[in-house]
N, C-alpha and C positions, 0 to 999 in steps of 0.2 A: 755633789762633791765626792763622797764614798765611791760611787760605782764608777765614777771618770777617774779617780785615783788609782783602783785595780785595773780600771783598763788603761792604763796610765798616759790619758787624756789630761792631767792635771798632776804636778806633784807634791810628794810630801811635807814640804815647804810650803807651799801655797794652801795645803790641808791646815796646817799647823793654822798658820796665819790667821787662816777664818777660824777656825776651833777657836785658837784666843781671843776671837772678839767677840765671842759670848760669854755670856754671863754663866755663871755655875749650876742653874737649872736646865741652862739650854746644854752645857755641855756634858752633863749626865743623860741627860735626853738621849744627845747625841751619841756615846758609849754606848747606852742599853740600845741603840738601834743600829749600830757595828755587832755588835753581840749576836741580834737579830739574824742580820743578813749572814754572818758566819754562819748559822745556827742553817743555812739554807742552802750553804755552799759544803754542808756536812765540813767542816773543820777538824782536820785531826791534830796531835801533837807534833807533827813531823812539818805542819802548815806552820806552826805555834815556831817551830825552832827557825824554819825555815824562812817565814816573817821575821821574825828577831832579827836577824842576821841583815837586815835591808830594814829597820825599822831606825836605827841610828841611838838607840839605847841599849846602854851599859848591860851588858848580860848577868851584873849583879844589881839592878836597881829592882827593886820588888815586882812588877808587874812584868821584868821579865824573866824573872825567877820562877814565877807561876805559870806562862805560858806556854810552857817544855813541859809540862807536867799532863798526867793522865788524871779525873778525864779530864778532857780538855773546857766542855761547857761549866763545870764546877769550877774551875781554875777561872772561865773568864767572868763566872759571876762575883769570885774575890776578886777580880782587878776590877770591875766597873763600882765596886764598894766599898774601895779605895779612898780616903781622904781625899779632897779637892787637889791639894799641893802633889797631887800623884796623876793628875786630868791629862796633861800634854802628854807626860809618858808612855800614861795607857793608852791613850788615843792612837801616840804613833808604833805601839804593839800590835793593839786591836785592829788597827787600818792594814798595817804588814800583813797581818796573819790572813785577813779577810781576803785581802788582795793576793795572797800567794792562793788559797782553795778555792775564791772564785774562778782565778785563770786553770786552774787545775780542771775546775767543772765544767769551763767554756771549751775546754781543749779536749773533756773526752764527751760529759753526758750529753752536753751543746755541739757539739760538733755537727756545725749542717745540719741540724735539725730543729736550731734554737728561735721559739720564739718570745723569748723574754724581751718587753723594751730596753731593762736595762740590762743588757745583754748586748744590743742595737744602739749603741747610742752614737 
């Protein structure tokens, strides 16, 4: 679901959707392993603002108040440590952000040379 959302095989709405129909272990899971693959697409703050902006949350709600912020992995481990009542938000932060430095990664480090499956999907 993650990696067809960046490549936007799937949208953020139908992200949301499944996200909600986990339970609250599963959707912390889920965060720390957005986090992850950020963490793989090197994420910077500019991902951070530039997610925001396509994520559909309030640029004063906390997790996106944190997002714009340097660094940026310290910033996403306050959002994934975020009370529950804060899960949809961050989720649709974290998915933005991930999705804007993954395409970023597929379009220079991957370019024609990519063989990640999900890269390939």
């Amino acid at each position: 679901m993650i990696n067809e959302v960046a490549q936007r095989l799937r949208g953020m709405d139908e992200a949301v959707s499944w996200f909600s129909s986990l339970d609250q272990t599963e959707q912390r899971a889920v965060l720390q392993e957005v986090v992850r693959y950020s963490m793989q697409a090197h994420a910077t703050a500019e991902d951070g603002r530039n997610g925001l902006a396509q994520s559909g949350v309030k640029p004063t709600m906390t997790p996106a108040v944190l997002i714009v912020r340097e660094p940026i992995l310290e910033q996403m481990g306050k959002i994934i440590s975020l009370p529950p009542n804060e899960y949809i938000k961050s989720f649709r932060v974290l998915l933005s952000t991930f999705a804007v430095a993954d395409t970023r990664r597929r379009e220079t480090e991957c370019r024609g040379v990519c063989n990640h499956a999900w890269h390939n999907l």
